[in-house]
mmCIF entry with sequence, helices, sheets and N, C-alpha, C, O atoms, coordinates in Angstrom:
data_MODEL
# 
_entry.id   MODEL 
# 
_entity.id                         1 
_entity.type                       polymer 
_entity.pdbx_number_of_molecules   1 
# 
_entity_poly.entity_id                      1 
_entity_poly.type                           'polypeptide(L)' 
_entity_poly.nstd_linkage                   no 
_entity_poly.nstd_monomer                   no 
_entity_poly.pdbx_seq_one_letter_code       
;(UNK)(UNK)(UNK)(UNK)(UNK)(UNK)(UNK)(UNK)(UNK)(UNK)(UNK)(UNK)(UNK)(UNK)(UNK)(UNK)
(UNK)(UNK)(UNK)(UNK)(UNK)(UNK)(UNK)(UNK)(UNK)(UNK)(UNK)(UNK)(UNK)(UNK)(UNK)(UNK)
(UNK)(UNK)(UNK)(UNK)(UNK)(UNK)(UNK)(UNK)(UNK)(UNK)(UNK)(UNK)(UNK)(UNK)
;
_entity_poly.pdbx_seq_one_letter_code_can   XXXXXXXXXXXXXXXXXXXXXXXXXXXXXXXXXXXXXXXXXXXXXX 
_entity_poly.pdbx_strand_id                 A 
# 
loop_
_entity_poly_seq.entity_id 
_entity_poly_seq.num 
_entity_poly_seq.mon_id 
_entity_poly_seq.hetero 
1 1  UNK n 
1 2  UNK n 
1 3  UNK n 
1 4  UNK n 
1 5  UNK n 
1 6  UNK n 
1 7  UNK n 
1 8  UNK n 
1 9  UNK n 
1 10 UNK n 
1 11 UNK n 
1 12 UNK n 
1 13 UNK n 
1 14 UNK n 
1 15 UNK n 
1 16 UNK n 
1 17 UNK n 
1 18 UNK n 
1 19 UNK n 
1 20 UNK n 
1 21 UNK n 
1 22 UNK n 
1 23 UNK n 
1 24 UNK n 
1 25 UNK n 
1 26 UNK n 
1 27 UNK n 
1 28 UNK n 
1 29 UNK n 
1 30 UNK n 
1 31 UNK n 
1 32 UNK n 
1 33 UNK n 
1 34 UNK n 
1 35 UNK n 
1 36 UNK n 
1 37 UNK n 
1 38 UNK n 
1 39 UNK n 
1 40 UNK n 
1 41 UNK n 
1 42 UNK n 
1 43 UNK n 
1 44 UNK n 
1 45 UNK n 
1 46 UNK n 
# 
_struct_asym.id          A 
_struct_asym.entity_id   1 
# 
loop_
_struct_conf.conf_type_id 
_struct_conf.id 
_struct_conf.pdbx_PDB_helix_id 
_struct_conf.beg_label_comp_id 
_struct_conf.beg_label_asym_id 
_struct_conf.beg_label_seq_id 
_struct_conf.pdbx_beg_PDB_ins_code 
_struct_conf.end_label_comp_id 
_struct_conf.end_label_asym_id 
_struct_conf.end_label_seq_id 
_struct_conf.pdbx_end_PDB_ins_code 
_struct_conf.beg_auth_comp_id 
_struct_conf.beg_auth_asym_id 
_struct_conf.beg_auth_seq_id 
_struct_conf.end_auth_comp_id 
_struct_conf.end_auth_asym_id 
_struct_conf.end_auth_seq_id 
_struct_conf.pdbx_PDB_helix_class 
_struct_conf.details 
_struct_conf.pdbx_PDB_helix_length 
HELX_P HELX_P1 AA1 UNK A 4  ? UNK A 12 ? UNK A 4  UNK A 12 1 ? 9  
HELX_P HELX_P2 AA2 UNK A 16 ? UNK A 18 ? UNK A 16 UNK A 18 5 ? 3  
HELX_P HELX_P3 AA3 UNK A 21 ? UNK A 30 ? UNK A 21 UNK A 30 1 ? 10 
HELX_P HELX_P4 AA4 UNK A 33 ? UNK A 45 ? UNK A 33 UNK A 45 1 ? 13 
# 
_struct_conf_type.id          HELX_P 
_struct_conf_type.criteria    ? 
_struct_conf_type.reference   ? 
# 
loop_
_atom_site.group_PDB 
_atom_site.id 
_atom_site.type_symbol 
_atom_site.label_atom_id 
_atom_site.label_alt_id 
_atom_site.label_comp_id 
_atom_site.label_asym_id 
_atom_site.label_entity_id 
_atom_site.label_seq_id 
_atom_site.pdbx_PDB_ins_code 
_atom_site.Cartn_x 
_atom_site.Cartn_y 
_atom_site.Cartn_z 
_atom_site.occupancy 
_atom_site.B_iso_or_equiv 
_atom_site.pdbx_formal_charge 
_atom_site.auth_seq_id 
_atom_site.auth_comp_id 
_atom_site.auth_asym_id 
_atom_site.auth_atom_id 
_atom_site.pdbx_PDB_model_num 
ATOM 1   N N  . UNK A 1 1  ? 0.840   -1.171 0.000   1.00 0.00 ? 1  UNK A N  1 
ATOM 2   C CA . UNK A 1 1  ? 0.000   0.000  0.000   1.00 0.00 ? 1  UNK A CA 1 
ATOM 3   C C  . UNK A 1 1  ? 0.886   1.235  0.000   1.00 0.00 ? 1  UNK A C  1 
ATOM 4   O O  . UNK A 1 1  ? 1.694   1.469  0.899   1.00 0.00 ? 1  UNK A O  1 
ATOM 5   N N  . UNK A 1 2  ? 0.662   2.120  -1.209  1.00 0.00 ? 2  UNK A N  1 
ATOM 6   C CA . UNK A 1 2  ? 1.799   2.811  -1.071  1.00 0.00 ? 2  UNK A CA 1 
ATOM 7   C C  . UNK A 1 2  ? 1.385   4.685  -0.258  1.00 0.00 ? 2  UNK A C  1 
ATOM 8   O O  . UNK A 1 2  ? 2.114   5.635  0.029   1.00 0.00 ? 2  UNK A O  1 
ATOM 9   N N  . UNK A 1 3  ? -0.184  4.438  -0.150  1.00 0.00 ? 3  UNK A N  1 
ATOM 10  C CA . UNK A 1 3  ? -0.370  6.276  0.104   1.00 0.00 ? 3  UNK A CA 1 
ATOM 11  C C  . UNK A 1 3  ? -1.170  5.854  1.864   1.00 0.00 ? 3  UNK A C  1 
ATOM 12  O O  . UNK A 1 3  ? -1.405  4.655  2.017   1.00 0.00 ? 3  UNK A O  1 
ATOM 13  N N  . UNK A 1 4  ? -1.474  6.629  2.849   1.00 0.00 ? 4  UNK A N  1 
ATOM 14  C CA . UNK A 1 4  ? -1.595  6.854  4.008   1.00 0.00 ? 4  UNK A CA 1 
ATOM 15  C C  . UNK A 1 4  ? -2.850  6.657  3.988   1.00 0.00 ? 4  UNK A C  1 
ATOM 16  O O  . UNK A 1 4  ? -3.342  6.034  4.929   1.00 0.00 ? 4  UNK A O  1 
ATOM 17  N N  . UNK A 1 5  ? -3.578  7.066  3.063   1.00 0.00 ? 5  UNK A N  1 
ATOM 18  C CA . UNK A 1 5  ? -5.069  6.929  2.608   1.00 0.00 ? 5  UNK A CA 1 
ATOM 19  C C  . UNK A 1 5  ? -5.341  5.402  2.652   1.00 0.00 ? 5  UNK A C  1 
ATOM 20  O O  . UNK A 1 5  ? -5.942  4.841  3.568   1.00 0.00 ? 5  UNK A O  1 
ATOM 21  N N  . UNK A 1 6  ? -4.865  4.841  1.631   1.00 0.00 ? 6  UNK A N  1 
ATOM 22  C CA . UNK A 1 6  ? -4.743  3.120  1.703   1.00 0.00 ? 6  UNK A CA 1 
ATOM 23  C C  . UNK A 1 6  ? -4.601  2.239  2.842   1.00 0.00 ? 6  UNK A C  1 
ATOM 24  O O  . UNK A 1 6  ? -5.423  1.333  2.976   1.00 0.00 ? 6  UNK A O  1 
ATOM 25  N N  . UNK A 1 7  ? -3.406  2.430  3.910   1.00 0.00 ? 7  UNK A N  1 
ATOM 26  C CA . UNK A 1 7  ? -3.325  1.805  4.987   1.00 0.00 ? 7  UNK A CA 1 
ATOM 27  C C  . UNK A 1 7  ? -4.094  2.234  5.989   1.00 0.00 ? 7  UNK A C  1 
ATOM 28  O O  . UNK A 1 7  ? -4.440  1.376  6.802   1.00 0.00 ? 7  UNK A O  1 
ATOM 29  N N  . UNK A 1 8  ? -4.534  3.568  6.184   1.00 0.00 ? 8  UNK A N  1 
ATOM 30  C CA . UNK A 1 8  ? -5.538  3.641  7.209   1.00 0.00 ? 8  UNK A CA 1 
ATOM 31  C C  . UNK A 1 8  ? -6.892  2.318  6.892   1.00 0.00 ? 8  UNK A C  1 
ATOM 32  O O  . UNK A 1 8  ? -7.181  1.374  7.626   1.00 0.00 ? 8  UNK A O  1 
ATOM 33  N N  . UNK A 1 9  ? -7.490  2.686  5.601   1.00 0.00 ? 9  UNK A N  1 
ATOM 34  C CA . UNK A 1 9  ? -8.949  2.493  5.265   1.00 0.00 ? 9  UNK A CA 1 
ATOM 35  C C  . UNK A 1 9  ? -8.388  1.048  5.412   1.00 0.00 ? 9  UNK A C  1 
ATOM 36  O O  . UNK A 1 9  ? -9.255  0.314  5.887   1.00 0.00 ? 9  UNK A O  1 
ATOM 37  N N  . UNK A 1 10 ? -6.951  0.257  5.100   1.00 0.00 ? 10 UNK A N  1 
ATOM 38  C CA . UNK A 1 10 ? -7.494  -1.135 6.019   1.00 0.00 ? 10 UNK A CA 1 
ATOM 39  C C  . UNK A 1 10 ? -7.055  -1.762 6.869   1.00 0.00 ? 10 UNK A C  1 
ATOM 40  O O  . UNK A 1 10 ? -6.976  -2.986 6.978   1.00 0.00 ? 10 UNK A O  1 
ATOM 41  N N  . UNK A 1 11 ? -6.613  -0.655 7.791   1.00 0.00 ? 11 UNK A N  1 
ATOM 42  C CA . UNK A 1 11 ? -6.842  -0.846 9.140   1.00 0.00 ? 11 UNK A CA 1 
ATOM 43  C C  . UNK A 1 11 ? -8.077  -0.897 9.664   1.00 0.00 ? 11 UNK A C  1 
ATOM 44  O O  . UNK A 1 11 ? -8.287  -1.817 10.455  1.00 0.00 ? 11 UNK A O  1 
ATOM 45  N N  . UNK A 1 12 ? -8.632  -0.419 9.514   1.00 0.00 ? 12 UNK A N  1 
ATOM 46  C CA . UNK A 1 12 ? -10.442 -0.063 9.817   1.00 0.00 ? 12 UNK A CA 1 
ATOM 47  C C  . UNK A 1 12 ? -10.732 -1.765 9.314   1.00 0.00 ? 12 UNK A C  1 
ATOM 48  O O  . UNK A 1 12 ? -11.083 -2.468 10.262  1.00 0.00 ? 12 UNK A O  1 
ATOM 49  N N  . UNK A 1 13 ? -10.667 -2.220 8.471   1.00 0.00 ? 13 UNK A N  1 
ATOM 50  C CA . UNK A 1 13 ? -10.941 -3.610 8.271   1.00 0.00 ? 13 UNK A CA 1 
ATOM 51  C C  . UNK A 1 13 ? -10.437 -4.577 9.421   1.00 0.00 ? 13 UNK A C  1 
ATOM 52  O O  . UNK A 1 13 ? -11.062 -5.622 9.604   1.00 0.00 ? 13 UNK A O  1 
ATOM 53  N N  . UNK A 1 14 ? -9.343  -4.278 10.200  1.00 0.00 ? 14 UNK A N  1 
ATOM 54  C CA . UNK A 1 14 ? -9.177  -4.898 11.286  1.00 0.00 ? 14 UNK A CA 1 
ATOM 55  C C  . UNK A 1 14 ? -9.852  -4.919 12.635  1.00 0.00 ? 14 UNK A C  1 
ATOM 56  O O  . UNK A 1 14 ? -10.392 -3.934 13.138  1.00 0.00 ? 14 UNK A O  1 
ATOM 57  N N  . UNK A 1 15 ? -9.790  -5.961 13.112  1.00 0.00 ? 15 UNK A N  1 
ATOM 58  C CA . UNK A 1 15 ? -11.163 -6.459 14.451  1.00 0.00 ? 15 UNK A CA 1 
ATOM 59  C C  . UNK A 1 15 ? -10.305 -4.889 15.504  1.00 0.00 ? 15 UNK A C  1 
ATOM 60  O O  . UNK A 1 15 ? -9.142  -4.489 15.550  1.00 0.00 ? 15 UNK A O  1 
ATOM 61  N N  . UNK A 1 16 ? -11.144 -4.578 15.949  1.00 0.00 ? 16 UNK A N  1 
ATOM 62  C CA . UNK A 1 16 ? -11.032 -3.179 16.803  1.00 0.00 ? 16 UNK A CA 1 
ATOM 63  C C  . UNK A 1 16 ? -9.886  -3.576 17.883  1.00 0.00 ? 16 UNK A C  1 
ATOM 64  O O  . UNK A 1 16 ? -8.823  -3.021 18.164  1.00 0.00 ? 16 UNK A O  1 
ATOM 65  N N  . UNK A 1 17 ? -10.562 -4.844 18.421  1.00 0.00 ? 17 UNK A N  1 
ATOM 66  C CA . UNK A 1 17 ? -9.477  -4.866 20.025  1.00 0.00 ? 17 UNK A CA 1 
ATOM 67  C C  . UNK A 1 17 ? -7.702  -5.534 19.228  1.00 0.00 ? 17 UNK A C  1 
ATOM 68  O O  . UNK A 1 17 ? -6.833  -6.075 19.913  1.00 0.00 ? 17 UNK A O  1 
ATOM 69  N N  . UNK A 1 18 ? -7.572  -5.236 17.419  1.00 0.00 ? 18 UNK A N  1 
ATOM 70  C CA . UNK A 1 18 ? -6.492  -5.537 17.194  1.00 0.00 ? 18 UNK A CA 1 
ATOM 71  C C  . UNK A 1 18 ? -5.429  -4.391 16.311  1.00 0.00 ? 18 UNK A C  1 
ATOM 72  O O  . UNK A 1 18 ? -4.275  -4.387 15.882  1.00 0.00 ? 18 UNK A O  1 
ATOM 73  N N  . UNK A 1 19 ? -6.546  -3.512 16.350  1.00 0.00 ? 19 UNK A N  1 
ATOM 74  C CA . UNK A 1 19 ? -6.138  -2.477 16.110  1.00 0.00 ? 19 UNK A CA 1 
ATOM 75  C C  . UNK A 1 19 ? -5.037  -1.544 15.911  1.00 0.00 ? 19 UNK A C  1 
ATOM 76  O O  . UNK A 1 19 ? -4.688  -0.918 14.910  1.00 0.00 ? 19 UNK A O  1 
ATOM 77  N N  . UNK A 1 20 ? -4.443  -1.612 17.415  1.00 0.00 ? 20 UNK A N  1 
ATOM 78  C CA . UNK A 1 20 ? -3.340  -0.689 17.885  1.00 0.00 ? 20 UNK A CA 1 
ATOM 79  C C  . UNK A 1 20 ? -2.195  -1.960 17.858  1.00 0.00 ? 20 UNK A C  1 
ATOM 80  O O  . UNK A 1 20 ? -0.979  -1.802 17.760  1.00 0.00 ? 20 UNK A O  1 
ATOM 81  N N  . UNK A 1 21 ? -2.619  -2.723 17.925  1.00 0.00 ? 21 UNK A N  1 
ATOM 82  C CA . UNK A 1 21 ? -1.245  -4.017 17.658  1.00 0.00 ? 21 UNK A CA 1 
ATOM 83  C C  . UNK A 1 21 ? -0.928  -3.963 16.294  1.00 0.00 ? 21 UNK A C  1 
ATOM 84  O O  . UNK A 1 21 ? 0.026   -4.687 16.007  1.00 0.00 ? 21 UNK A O  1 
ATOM 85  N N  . UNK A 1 22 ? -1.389  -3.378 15.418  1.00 0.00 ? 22 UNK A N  1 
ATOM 86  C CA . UNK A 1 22 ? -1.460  -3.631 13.630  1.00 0.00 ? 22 UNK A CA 1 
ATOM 87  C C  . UNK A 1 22 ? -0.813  -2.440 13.316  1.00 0.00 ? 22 UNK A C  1 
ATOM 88  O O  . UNK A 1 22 ? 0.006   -2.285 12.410  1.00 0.00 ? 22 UNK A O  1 
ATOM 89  N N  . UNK A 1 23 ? -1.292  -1.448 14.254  1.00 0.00 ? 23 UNK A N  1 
ATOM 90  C CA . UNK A 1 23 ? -1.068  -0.313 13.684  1.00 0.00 ? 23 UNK A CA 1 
ATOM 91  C C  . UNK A 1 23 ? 0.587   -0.040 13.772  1.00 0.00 ? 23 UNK A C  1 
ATOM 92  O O  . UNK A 1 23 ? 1.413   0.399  12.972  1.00 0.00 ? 23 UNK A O  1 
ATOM 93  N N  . UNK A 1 24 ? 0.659   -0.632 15.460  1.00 0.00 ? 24 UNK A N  1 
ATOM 94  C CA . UNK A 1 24 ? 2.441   -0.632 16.251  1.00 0.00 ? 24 UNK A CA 1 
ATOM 95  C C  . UNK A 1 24 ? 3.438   -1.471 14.681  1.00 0.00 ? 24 UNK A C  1 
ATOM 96  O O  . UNK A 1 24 ? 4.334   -0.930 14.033  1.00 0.00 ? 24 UNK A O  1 
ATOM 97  N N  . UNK A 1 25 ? 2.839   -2.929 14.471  1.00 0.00 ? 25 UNK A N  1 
ATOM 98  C CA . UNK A 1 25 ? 3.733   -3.747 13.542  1.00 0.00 ? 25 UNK A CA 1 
ATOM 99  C C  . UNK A 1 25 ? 3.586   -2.968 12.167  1.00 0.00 ? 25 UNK A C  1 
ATOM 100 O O  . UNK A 1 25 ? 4.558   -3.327 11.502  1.00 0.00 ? 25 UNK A O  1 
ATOM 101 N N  . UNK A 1 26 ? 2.740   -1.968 11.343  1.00 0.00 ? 26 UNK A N  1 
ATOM 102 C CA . UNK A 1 26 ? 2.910   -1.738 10.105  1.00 0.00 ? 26 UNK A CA 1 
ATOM 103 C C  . UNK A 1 26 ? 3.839   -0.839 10.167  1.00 0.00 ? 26 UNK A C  1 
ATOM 104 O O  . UNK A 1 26 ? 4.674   -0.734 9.268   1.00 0.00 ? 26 UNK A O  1 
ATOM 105 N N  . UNK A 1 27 ? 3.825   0.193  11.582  1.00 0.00 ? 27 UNK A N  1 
ATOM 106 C CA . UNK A 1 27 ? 4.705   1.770  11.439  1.00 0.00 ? 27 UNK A CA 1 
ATOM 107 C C  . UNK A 1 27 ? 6.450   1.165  11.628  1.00 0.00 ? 27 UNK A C  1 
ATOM 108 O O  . UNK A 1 27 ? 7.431   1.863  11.369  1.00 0.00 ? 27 UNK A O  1 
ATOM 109 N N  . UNK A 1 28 ? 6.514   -0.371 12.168  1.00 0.00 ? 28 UNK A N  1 
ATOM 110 C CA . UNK A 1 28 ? 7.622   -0.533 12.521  1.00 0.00 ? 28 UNK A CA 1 
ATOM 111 C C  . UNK A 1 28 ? 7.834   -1.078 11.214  1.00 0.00 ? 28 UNK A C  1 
ATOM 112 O O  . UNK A 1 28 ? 8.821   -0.538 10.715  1.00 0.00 ? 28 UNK A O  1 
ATOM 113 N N  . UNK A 1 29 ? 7.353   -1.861 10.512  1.00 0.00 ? 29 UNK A N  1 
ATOM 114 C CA . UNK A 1 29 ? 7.773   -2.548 9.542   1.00 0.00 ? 29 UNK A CA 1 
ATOM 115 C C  . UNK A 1 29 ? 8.190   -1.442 8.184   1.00 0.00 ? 29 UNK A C  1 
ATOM 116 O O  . UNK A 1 29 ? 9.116   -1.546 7.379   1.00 0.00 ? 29 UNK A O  1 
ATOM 117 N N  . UNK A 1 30 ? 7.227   -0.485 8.286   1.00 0.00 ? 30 UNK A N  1 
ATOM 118 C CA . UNK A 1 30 ? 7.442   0.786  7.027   1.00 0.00 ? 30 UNK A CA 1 
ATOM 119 C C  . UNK A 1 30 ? 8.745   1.219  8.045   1.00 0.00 ? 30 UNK A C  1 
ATOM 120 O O  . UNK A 1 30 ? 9.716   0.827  7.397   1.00 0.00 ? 30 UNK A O  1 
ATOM 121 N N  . UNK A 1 31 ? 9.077   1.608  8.853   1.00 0.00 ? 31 UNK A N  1 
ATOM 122 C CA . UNK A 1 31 ? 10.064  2.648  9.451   1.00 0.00 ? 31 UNK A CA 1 
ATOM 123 C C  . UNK A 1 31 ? 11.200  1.886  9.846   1.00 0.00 ? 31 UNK A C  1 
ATOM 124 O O  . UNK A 1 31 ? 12.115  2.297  10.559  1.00 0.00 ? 31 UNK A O  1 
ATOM 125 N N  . UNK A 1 32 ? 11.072  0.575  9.262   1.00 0.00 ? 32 UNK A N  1 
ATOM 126 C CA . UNK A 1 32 ? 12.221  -0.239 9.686   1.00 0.00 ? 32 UNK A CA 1 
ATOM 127 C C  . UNK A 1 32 ? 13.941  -0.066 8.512   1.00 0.00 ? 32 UNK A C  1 
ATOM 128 O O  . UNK A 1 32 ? 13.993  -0.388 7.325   1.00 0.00 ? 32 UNK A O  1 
ATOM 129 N N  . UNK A 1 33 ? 14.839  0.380  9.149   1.00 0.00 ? 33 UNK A N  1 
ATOM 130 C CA . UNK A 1 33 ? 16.266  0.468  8.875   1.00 0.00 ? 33 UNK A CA 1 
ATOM 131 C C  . UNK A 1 33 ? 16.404  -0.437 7.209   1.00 0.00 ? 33 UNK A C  1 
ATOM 132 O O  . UNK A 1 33 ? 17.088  0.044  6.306   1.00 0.00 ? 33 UNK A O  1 
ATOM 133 N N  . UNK A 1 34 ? 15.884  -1.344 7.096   1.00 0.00 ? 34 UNK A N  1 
ATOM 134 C CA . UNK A 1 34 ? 16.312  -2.094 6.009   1.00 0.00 ? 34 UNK A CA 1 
ATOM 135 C C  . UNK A 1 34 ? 15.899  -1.886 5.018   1.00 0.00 ? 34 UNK A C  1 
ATOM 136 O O  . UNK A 1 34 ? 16.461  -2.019 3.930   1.00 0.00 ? 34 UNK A O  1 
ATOM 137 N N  . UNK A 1 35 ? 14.411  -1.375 5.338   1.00 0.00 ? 35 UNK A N  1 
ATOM 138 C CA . UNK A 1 35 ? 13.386  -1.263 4.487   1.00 0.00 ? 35 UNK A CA 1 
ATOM 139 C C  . UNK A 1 35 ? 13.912  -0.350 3.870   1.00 0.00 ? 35 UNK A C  1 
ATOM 140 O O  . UNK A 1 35 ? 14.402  -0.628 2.776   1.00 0.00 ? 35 UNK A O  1 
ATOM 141 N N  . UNK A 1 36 ? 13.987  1.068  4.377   1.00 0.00 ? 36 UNK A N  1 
ATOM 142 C CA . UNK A 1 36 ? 14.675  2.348  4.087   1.00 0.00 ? 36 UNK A CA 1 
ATOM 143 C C  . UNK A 1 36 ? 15.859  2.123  2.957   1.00 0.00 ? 36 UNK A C  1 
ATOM 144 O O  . UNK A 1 36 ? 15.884  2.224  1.730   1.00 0.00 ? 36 UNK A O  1 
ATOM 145 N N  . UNK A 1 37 ? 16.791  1.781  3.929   1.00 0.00 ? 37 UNK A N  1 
ATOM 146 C CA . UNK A 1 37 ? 18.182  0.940  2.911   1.00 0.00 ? 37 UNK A CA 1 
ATOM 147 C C  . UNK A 1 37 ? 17.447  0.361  1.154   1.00 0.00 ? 37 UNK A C  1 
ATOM 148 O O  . UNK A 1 37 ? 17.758  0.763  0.033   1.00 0.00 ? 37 UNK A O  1 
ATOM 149 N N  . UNK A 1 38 ? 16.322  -0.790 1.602   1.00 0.00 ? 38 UNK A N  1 
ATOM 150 C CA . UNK A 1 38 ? 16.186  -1.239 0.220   1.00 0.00 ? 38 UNK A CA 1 
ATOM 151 C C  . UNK A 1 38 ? 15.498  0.132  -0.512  1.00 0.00 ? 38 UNK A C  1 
ATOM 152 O O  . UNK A 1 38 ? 16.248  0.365  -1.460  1.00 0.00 ? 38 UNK A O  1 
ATOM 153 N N  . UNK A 1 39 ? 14.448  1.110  -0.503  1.00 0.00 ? 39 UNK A N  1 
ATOM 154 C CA . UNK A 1 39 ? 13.892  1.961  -0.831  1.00 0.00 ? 39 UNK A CA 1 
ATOM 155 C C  . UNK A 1 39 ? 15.408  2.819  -1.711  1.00 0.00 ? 39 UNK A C  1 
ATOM 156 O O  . UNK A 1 39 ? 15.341  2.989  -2.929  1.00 0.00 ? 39 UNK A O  1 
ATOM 157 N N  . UNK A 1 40 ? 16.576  3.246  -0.977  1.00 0.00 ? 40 UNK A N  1 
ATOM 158 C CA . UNK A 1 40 ? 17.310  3.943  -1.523  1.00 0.00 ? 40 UNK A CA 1 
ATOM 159 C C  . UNK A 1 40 ? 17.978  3.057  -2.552  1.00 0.00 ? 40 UNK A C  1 
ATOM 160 O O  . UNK A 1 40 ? 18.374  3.456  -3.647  1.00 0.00 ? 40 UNK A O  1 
ATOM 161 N N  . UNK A 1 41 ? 18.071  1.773  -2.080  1.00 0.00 ? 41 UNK A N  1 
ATOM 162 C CA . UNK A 1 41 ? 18.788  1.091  -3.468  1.00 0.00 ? 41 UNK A CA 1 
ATOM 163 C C  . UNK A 1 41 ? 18.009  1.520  -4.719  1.00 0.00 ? 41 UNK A C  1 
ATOM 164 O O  . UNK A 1 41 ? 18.525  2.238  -5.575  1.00 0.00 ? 41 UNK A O  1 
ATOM 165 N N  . UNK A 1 42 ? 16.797  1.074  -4.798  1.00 0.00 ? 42 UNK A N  1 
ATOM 166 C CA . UNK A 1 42 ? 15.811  0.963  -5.874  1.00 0.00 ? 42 UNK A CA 1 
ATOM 167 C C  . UNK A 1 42 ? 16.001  2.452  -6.074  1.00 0.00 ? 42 UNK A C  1 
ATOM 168 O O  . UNK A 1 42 ? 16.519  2.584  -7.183  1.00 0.00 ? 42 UNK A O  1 
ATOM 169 N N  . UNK A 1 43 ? 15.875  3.273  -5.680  1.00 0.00 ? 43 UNK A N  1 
ATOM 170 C CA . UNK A 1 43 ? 15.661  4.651  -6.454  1.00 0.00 ? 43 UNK A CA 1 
ATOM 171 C C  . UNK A 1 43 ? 17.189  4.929  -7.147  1.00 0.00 ? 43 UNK A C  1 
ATOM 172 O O  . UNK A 1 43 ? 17.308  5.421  -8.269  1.00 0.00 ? 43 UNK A O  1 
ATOM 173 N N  . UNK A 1 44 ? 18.419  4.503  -6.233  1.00 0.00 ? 44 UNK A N  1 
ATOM 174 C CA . UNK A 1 44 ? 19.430  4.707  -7.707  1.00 0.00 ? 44 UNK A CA 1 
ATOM 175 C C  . UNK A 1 44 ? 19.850  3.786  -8.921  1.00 0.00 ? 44 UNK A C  1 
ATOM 176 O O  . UNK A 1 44 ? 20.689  4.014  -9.793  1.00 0.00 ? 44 UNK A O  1 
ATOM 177 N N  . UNK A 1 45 ? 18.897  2.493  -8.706  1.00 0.00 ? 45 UNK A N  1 
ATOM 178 C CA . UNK A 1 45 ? 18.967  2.071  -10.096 1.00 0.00 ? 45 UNK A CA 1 
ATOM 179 C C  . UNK A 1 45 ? 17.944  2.191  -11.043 1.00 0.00 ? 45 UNK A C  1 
ATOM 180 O O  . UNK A 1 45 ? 17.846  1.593  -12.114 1.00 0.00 ? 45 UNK A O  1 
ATOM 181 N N  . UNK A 1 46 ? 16.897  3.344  -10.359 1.00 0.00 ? 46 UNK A N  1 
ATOM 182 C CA . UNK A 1 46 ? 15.925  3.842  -11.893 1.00 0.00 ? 46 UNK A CA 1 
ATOM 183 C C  . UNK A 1 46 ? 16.662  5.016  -12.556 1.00 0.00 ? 46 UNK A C  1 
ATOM 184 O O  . UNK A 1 46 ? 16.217  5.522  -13.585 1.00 0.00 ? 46 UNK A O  1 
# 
């Protein structure tokens, strides 16, 4: 999901009391060190 719009609307698809656990693992997984790293690879080989 690439826009803020997208991952909210399906979060909302998730059961309520799991909510804030989904929300903790997506911000870590987008904001995670490697991820970042791979993101800059890909942009200097376009």
């Amino acid at each position: 999901m690439r826009t803020k719009e997208e991952r909210n609307a399906a979060l909302l698809e998730v059961p309520e009391h799991l909510r804030e656990l989904t929300k903790r693992h997506c911000l870590n997984a987008w904001n995670h060190p490697a991820r970042l790293k791979r993101m800059e690879s890909q942009q200097t080989n376009e």
